[in-house]
N, C-alpha and C positions, 0 to 999 in steps of 0.2 A: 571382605571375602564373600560374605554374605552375596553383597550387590551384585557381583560378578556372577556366582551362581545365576541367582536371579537374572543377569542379561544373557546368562546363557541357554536360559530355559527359556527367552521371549525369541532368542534368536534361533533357536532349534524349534519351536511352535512354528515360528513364520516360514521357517525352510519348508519346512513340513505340508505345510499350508499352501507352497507355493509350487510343491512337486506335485502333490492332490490335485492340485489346480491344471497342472498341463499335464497328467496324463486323460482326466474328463475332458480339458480340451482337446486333445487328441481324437479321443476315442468316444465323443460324445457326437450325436449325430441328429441336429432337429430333423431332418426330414430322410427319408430313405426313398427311393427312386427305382421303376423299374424302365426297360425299354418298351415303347408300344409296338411291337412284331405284326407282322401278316400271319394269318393260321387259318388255316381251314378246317372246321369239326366236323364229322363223320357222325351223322345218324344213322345207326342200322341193326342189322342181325348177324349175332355174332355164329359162324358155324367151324367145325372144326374139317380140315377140307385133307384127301387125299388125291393127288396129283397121277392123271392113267397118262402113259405116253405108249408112242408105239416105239422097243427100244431091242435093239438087236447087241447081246455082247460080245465084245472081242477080246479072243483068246492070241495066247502068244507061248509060245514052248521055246526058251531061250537060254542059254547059258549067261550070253554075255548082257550089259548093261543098257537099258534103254533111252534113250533122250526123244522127248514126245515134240515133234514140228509139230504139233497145234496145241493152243489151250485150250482151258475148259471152257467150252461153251463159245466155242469157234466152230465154223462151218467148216465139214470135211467134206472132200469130192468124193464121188466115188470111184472105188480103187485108188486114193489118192492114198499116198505117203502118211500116217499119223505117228510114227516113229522111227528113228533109226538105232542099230544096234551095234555096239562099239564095245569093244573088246576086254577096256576098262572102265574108271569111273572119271580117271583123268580128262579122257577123250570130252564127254558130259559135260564135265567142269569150264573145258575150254570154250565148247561149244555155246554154252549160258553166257560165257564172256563174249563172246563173239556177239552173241545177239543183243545183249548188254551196249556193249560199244555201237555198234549196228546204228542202235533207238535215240543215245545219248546224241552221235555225229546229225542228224539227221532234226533230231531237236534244235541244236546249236545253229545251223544252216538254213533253217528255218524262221531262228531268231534274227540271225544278221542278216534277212533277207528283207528283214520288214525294216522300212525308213521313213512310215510317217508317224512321227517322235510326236510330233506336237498335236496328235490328234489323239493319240493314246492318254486313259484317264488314270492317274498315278492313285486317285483313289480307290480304283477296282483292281488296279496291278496288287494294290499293297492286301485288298482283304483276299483276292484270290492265293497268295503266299502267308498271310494267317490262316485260312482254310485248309489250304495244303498241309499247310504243318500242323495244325488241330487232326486232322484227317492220319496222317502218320504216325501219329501219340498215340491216336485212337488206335490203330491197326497194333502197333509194339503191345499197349498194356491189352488187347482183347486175346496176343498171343497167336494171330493172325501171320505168322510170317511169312505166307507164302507170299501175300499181300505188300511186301517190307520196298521190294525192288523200284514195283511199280509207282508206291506213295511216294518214295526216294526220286527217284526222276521225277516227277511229276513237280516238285517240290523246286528242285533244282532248274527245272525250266521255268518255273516262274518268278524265280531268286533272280537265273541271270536276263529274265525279259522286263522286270525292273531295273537290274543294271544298264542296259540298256537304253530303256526309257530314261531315268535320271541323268547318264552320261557318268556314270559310273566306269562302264568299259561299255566300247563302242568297236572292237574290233575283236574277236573271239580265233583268228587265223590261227594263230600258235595253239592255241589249245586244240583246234581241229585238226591241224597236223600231227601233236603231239598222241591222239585220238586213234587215226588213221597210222599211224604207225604201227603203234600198237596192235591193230586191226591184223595190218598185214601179217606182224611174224606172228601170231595167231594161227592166222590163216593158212601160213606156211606150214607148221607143225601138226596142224589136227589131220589126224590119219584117216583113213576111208575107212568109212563103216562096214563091217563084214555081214549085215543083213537091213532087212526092215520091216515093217509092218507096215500092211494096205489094211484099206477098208472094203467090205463086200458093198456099200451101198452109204449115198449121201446123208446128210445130216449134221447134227449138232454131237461135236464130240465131249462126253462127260468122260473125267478118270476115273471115277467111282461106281461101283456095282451094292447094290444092297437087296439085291435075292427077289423082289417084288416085278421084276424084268418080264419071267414066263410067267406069275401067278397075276399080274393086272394085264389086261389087253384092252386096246380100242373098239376088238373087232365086235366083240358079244357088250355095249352097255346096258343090256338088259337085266343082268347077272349081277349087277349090283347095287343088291338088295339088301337091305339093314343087315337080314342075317349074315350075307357073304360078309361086309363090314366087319360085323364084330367075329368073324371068323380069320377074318384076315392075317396070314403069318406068311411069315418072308421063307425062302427057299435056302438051303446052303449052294452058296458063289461057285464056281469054278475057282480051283486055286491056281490057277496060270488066264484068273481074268484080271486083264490090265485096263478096264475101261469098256465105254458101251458107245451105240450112234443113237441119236434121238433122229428118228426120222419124220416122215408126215407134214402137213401143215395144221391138221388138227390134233387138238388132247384136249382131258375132259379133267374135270375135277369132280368129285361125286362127295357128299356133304349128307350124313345122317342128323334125323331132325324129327321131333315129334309131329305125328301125323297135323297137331294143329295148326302147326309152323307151316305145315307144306302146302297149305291149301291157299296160303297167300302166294302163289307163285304157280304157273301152268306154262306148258310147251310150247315154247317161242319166245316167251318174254325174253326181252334183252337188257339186261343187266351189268351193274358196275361194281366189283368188287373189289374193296381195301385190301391189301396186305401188308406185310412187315418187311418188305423185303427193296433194298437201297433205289434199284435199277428201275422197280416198277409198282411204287407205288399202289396205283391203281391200274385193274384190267378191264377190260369188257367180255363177256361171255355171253352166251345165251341161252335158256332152258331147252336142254332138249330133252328129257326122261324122269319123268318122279314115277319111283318103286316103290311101291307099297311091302309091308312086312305081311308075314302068315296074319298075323293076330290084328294086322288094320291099326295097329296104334306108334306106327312108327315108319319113315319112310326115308327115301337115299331122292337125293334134287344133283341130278347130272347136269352139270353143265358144261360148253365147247368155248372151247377159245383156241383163238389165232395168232396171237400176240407170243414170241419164243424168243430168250435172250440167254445169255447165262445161269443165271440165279435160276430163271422157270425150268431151265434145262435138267436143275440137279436138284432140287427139292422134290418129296416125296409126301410129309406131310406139313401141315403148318396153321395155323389160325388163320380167316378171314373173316373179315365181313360184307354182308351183302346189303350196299348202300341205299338206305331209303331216301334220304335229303343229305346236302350238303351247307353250312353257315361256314363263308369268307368274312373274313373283316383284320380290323386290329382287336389282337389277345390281350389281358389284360388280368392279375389278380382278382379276382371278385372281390375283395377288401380294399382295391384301388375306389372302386363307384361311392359318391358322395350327395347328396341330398344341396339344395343350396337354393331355398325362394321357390319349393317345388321343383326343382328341374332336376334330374340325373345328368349329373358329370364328372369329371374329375381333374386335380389338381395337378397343370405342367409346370415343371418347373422351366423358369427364362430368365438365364442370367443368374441375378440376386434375387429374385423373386417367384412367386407360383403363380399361375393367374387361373381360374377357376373356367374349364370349357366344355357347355352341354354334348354330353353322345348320345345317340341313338342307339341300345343297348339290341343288339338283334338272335343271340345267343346264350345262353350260360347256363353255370354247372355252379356245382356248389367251390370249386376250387377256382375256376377263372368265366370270366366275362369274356366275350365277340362285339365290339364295336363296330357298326357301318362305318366306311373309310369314307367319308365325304370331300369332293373336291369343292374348295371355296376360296374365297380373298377372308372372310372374316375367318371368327378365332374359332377352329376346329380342329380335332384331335389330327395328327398326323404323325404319319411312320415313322419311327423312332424317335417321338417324343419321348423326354424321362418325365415319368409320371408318377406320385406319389402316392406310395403306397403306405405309405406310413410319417406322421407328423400329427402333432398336439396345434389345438385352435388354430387351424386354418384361415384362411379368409383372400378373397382373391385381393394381389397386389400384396400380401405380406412378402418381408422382408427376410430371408435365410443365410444362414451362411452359408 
C-alpha cells in the first residue's frame, strides 16, 4: 500500500511538473518585438487657438420636419436648397434611405466596372478593409453615430471590391436590381415636401451654432487683443437657429501668448501649424497681426489661412502648434536602441533568428526614438521590421523561438 501511495505521489509531482511546464511554454516569450512604423515628430510651440470665420446664421420658423440636402461642411450655393420640410418624420426617414441606396447602387457599379483583376494588389485590398473596419469600431465605441452609415458603406465597398478581386463574386446584377427596386418604390411613396429652406449667400454649410457667430468677425482683427481673449463669451443662439454659412476664402485664428513668445514671430511670416484634427493634419497660415496687451506683457499672434474643409469649418476652439522643425524616419521604443562594438542599433528579428543592424538615430524623446530610413542592398533597418524590444543576452545571429 505504502508503495502505491508512494507512486502516486511521483506520478502527481511529474503531472504537475509537466502542466508548470506548458503553461511557461505557452506563455513564456524570449524576445518581444515591435513594428518599425514611419512617423513624423513635430517640434514646436504649443498655443491654444481660437478659430474667427466670417459666418452668417440661418433661421427657419417651421412646424413640420426638416431633412438637410447638404452635409456639414459641404458647399452651399447661394440661394440654393439646404433643406427640405416635410410634413412627418416618416417622409425624412424615407428620404435617408433613399440617399442610402442612391451611394450603395452607385458603389456597386462602380465596383463591377473595374476588370483589371490581375493588376489589383490583394494586399492593399485586404489592409484598406482592416482599416475600414478598425475605423468603424472606432466611430461605434467613441459614440460617434452620426459617423456609423458612412464607416458602414465605406466598409462594405471594400469587402465586396476584395470579393471581387479574389473571384469571390464577380457578378453583383441581382444585387443591384434588387437595389434599384427598392429605390423605386421609395421613390414612388415619398411625398412632396410642403416647404424649404434657401440660403442668403454661398459657402460652407455647418448644422451647429455656438453664439461666437456676431461676437468674432473677420472684419476688425485688430480687436483682438489678450484682453478681448480673455473676455471672450458666446452670445445666446436664436432658438429657430438650424445652422450657419461659413463664407469668405479667408479666416483667421488668433493665439494668446506671452509677450516673450511673440517676439519670435512678426507680420508675414508664413508658417505651418499641427493640429488634432483627422482631415487636416497640418495647415499653412501666415502672420498677419500681433496685439499687444495694455500692460505689454502679453499678446494675441493672428494669423490667415485658406485652407477650409469640414472639421475647419465647425471648430471654434482647439490646441495647435506652431511648427518649428519637423524629424521623419522609422519610430521606434527608445529601450529598442542597443550598443554593440560602439555602434547604435538594434536587434531585427529574421526568421529564427535576430541579427544586429546599425541606425542612424536622427530624433528622440525619452519614450521613443526616430531612425533615418536608409535605402540600401546591405543590412539596414527597414519599414516594418519587428524589432526587439525586449530579450536577455542578445547577440547578432542568436537563435529564438
Amino acid at each position: 500500500m505504502r508503495d502505491n501511495k508512494v507512486l502516486k505521489t511521483i506520478l502527481c509531482i511529474i503531472a504537475l511538473v509537466f502542466i508548470i511546464h506548458q503553461i511557461y511554454s505557452s506563455t513564456y516569450k524570449p524576445i518581444t518585438t515591435v513594428s518599425a512604423e514611419f512617423y513624423t515628430a513635430v517640434e514646436g510651440f504649443p498655443i491654444n487657438a481660437t478659430i474667427i470665420r466670417e459666418e452668417s446664421v440661418i433661421t427657419a420658423d417651421t412646424s413640420g420636419v426638416l431633412h438637410f440636402t447638404v452635409t456639414d461642411g459641404e458647399r452651399a450655393a447661394k440661394n440654393g436648397i439646404i433643406a427640405n420640410i416635410y410634413s412627418d418624420a416618416n417622409a425624412s426617414v424615407t428620404v435617408n434611405r433613399i440617399e442610402q441606396l442612391e451611394e450603395r447602387i452607385s458603389d456597386i457599379e462602380e465596383i463591377q466596372s473595374y476588370n483589371d483583376v490581375e493588376a489589383a494588389d490583394i494586399k492593399l485590398i485586404n489592409n484598406k478593409v482592416n482599416n475600414s473596419l478598425n475605423v468603424l469600431l472606432r466611430t461605434i465605441a467613441s459614440g460617434d453615430y452620426s459617423s456609423v452609415d458612412a464607416d458602414s458603406a465605406e466598409l462594405l465597398t471594400n469587402i465586396s471590391r476584395r470579393q471581387m478581386i479574389t473571384g469571390e463574386q464577380t457578378d453583383f446584377s441581382a444585387r443591384i436590381n434588387e437595389l434599384k427596386n427598392e429605390l423605386d418604390s421609395l421613390n414612388a411613396s415619398l411625398p412632396q415636401p410642403i416647404g424649404s429652406v434657401r440660403t442668403d449667400e454661398s459657402g460652407y454649410f455647418v448644422s451647429t451654432v455656438d453664439g461666437y457667430e456676431k461676437v468674432l468677425s473677420c472684419e476688425n482683427i485688430d480687436s483682438l487683443t489678450p484682453e478681448f481673449i480673455d473676455s471672450l463669451k458666446a452670445e445666446n443662439t436664436p432658438k429657430n437657429a438650424i445652422g450657419k454659412i461659413v463664407s469668405g476664402y479667408t479666416w483667421y485664428i488668433a493665439a494668446k501668448v506671452d509677450i516673450s513668445d511673440s517676439l519670435k514671430y512678426k507680420a508675414g511670416d508664413k508658417l505651418t501649424l499641427e493640429t488634432t484634427l483627422k482631415t487636416t493634419p497640418q495647415i499653412e497660415v501666415k502672420v498677419e497681426k500681433i496685439n499687444t496687451s495694455k500692460e505689454k506683457n502679453a499678446a494675441v499672434i493672428v494669423f490667415s489661412c485658406e485652407q477650409m474643409n469640414s472639421e475647419l469649418a465647425s471648430i471654434r476652439h482647439g490646441s495647435m502648434t506652431i511648427v518649428n522643425s519637423t524629424h521623419s524616419g522609422l519610430k521606434l521604443p527608445a529601450k529598442a536602441l542597443r550598443f554593440q562594438n560602439g555602434k547604435a542599433g538594434v536587434f531585427v528579428r529574421s526568421g529564427m533568428t535576430v541579427k544586429f543592424v546599425t541606425v542612424n538615430v536622427i530624433y528622440r524623446t525619452d519614450e521613443y526614438i526616430i531612425c533615418e530610413q536608409q535605402v540600401s542592398n546591405e543590412s539596414v533597418l527597414r519599414l516594418y521590421d519587428d524589432v526587439v524590444v525586449k530579450g536577455k543576452n542578445l547577440y547578432d545571429g542568436k537563435i529564438v523561438d
